[in-house]
C-alpha positions as CSV (number, residue, x, y, z in Angstrom):
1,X,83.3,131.2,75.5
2,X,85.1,131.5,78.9
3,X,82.7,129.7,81.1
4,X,84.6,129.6,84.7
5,X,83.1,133.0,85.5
6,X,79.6,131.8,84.4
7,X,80.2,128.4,86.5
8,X,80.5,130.2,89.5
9,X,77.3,132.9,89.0
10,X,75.4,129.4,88.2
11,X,76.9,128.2,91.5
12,X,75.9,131.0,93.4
13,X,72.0,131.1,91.3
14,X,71.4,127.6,92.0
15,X,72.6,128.0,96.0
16,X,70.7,131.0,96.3
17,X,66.7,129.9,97.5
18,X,66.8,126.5,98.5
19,X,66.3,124.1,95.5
20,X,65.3,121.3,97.5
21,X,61.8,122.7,98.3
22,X,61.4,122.4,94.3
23,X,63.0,118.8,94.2
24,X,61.2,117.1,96.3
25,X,58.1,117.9,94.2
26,X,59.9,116.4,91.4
27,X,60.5,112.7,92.5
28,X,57.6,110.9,89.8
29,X,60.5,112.4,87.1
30,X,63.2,110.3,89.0
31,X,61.1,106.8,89.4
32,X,59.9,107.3,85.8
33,X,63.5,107.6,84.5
34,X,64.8,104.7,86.6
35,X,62.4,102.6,85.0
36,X,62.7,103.7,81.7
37,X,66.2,103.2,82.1
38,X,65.8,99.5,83.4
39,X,68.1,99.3,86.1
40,X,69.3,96.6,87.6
41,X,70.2,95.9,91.7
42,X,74.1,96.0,91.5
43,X,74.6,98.4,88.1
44,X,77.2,101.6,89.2
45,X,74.6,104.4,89.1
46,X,76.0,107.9,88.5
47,X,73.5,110.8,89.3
48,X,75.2,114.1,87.3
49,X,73.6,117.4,89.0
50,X,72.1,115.4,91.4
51,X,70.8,118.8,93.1
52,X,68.8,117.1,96.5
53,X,69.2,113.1,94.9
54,X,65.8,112.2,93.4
55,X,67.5,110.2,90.8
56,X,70.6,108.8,93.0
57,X,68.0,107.9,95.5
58,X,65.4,106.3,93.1
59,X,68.4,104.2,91.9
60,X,69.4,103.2,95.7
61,X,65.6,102.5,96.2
62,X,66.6,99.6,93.3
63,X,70.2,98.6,95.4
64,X,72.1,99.7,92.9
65,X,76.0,101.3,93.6
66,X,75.0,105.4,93.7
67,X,77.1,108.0,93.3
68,X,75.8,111.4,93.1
69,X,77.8,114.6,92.0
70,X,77.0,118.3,91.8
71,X,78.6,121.6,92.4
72,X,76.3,122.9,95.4
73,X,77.2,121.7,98.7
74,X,74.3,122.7,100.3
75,X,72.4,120.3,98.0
76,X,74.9,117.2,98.6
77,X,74.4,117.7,102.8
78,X,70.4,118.0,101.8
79,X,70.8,114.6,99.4
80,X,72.9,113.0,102.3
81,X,69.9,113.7,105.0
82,X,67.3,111.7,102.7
83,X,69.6,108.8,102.4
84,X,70.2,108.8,106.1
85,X,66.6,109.0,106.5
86,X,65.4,106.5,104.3
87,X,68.0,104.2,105.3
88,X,69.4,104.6,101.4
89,X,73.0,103.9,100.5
90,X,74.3,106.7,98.3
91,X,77.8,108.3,98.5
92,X,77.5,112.2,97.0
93,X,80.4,114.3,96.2
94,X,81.4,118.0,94.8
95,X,81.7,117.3,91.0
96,X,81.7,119.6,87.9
97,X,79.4,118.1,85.2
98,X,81.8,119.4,82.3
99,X,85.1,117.7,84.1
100,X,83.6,114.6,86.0
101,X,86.4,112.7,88.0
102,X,86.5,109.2,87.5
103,X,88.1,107.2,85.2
104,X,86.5,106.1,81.1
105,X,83.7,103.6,81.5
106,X,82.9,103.8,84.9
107,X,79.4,103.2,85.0
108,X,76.7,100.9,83.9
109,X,74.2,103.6,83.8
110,X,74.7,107.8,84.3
111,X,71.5,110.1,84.8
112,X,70.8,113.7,85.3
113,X,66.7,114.9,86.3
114,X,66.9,118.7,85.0
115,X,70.6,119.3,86.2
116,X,73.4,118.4,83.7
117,X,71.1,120.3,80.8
118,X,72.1,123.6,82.8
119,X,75.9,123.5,82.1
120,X,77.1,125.5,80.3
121,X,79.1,124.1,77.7
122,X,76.6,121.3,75.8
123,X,79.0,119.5,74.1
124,X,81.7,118.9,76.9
125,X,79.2,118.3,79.1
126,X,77.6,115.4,76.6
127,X,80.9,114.0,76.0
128,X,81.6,113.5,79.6
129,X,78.4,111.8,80.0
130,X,79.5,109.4,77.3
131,X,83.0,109.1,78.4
132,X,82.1,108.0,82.0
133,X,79.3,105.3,80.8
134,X,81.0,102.0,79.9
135,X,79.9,100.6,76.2
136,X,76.8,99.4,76.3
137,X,75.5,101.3,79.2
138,X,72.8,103.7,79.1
139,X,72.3,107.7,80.0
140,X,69.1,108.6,81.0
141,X,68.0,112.4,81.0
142,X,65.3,114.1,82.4
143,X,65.4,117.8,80.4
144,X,62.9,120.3,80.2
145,X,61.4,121.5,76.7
146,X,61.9,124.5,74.8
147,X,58.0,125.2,74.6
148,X,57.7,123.7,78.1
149,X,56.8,125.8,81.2
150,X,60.4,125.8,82.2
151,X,61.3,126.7,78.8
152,X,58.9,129.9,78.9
153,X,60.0,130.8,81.8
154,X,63.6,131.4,80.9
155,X,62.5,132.8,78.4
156,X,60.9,135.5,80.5
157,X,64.0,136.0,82.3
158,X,66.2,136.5,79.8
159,X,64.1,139.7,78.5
160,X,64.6,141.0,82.4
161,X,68.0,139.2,83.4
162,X,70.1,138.7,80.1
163,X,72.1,135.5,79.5
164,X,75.6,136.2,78.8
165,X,77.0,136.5,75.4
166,X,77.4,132.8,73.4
167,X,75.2,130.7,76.2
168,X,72.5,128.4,74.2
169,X,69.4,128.1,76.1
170,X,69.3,124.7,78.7
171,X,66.0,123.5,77.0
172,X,67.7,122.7,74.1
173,X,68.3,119.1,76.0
174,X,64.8,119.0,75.5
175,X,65.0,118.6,71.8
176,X,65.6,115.0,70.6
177,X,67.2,116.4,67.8
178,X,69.7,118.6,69.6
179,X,70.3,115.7,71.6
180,X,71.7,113.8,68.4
181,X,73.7,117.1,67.4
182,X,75.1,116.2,71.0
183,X,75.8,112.6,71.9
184,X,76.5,111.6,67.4
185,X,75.3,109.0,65.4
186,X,76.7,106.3,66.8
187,X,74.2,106.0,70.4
188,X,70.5,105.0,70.5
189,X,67.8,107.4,71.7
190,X,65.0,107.0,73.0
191,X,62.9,110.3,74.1
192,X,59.4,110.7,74.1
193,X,57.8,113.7,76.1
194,X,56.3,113.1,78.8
195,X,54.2,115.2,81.3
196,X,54.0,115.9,85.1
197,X,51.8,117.3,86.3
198,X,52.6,120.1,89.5
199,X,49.7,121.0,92.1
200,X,49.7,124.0,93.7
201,X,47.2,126.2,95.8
202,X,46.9,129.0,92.8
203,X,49.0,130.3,90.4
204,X,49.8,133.2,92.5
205,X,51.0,130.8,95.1
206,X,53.4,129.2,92.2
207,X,54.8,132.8,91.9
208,X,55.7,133.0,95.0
209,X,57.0,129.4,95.2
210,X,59.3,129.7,93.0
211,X,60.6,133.2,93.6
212,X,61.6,132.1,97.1
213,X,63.1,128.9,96.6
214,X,64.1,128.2,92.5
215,X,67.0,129.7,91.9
216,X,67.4,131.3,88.9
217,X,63.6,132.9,89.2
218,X,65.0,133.8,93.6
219,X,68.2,135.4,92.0
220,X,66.5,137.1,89.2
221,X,64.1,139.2,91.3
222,X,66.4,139.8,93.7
223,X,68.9,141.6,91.0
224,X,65.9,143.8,89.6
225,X,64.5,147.0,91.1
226,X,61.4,146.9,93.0
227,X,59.3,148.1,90.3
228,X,61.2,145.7,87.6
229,X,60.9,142.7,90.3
230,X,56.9,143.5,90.6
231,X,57.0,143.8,86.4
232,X,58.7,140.1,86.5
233,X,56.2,138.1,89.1
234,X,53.4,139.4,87.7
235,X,54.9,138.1,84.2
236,X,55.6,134.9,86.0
237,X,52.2,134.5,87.1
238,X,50.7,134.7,83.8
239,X,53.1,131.5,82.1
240,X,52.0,129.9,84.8
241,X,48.5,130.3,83.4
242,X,49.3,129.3,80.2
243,X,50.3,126.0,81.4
244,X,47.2,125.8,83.9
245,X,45.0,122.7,82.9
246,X,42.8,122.7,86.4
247,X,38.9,122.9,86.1
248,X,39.0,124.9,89.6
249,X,40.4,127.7,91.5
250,X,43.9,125.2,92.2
251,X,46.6,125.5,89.5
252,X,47.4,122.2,88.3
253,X,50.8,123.2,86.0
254,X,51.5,120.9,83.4
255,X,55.1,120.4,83.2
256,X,56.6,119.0,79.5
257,X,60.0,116.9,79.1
258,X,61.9,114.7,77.1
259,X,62.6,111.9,78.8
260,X,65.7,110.4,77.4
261,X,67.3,106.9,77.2
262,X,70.7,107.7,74.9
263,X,72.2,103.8,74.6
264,X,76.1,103.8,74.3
265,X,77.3,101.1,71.5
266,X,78.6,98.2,73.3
């Protein structure tokens, strides 16, 4: 599978919107991870995918040494602006989670909230992971189940926008057992599910939400015909009722993942 040409669609899906109205929603993921992980104030911290920063700046929050990569530069000038905000130190640059560049062993500790499980090729992308992590370090992952929300909802897109040919579904992260398949025999993990819990005004408002400013749902509707686009947010609306646990007119969405802690042999 000849992924360049489905790099740069991805790259233009995930610029498309603005991602960082979804990410800052997400930042309980982050904290939780950076926990689980146990980092310590002076570890190297590499953030793959880092989208907006959630993760880099949960581990700066910790004064650790942050580096932050992903392939949307819009998303690395948004990351930036937080840091500067909050007075963080975190250094972001243009990165491709398949060919990361820095040298074997890099890092103490290398995380990715719901970013590196979209590239892709699975195994190079897992093998840069554990290439870049010194021995004895720890990845920690954030990844979205297959029978999450997120998971159902690609699924819904793929029956209006096809993946191509040969591209395994990005939930698969979100199986501790694919995760073995991926990082080998050798590592610890450590992955329970978890779930977050995402408050909105309704599940109509979700809709909306997230066909103005998620990326692949913005991009999706945007490719269909009107009548195909309607077809699609009204399908959209009724995942999100599947995952509705609220006892009122509010949608509160409960949001499934793995939250991993894959421990590289010393």
């Amino acid at each position: 599978m000849d992924t360049t040409v489905i790099k740069q669609k991805q790259q233009a899906t995930w610029a498309s919107g603005d991602y960082s109205a979804v990410g800052t929603r997400l930042l309980l993921t982050a904290e939780l991870l950076c926990e689980a992980v146990d980092l310590r104030a002076g570890e190297r911290v590499l953030d793959v995918a880092c989208g907006n920063g959630n993760a880099s700046l949960a581990a700066a929050r910790r004064f650790c040494q942050v580096t932050g990569v992903d392939y949307v530069a819009a998303l690395l000038e948004r990351a930036r602006g937080r840091a500067r905000a909050e007075g963080l130190e975190a250094s972001f640059q243009e990165a491709d989670a398949e060919d990361l560049p820095f040298a074997d062993d890099s890092f103490d500790a290398v995380l990715s909230t719901c970013g590196a499980m979209f590239a892709p090729d699975q195994e190079k992308t897992a093998a840069e992971l554990l290439r870049v992590c010194r021995p004895g370090g720890r990845i920690g992952m954030v990844n979205w189940t297959p029978d999450s929300y997120v998971g159902t909802l690609f699924q819904t897109l793929g029956r209006y926008v096809p993946p191509p040919p040969g591209l395994l579904p990005p939930a698969l992260w979100g199986s501790p057992d694919r995760l073995r398949e991926l990082f080998g025999p050798e590592v610890t993990i450590e992955a329970p599910v978890r779930e977050f819990l995402w408050r909105f005004p309704s599940p109509e408002h979700q809709a909306e939400f997230f066909g103005s400013f998620y990326g692949p749902t913005h991009k999706a509707l945007a490719a269909l015909e009107p009548d195909r686009a309607a077809d699609l947010k009204a399908e959209m609306v009724e995942v999100v009722k599947r995952f509705n646990v609220s006892d009122d007119a509010t949608l509160v969405l409960r949001m499934d993942y793995l939250q991993a802690v894959i421990s590289k042999p010393a």
